[in-house]
C-alpha positions, -999 to +999 in steps of 0.1 A: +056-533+021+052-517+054+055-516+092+018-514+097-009-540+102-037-535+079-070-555+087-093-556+052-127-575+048-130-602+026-163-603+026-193-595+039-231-599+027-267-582+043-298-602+033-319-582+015-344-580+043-322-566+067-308-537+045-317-501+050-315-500+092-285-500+115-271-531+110-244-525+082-228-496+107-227-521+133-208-548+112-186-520+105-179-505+138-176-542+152-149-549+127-131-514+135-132-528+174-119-564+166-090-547+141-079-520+169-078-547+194-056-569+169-032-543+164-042-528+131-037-492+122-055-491+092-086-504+077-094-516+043-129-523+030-137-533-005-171-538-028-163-563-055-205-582-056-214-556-077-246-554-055-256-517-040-224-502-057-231-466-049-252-472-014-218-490-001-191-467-014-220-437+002-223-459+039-184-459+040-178-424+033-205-419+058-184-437+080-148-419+073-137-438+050-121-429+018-118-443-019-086-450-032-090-474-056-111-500-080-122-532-083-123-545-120-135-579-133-132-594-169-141-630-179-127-646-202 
């Protein structure tokens, strides 16, 4: 829908006892590096494990980024 490439996470997981130190911001900043050498102009990272909600939307507002959106599940 646009002219711009967008790079976006599919997923990405921390093992519980590496959580809390630096290692989140450097998966982060390593994926901003791969996507700027790739070409992208934007960045897109989601939460959808329902697992640290609030810490993650927190860590990427930490980091500049914004919400614009929501992630919804329903089973059926």
């Amino acid at each position: 829908f646009a002219d711009v490439k967008v790079a976006r996470d599919l997923a990405w997981f921390i093992t519980p006892d590496k959580r809390g130190g630096i290692l989140a911001v450097r998966l982060v900043r390593d994926f901003e590096v791969w996507a700027k050498k790739h070409g992208a102009t934007q960045l897109g990272l989601g939460q959808s494990t329902g697992v640290q909600v609030e810490q993650t939307q927190k860590l990427y507002e930490r980091l500049g980024y914004r919400v614009v959106g929501v992630n919804t599940i329903k089973d059926i």
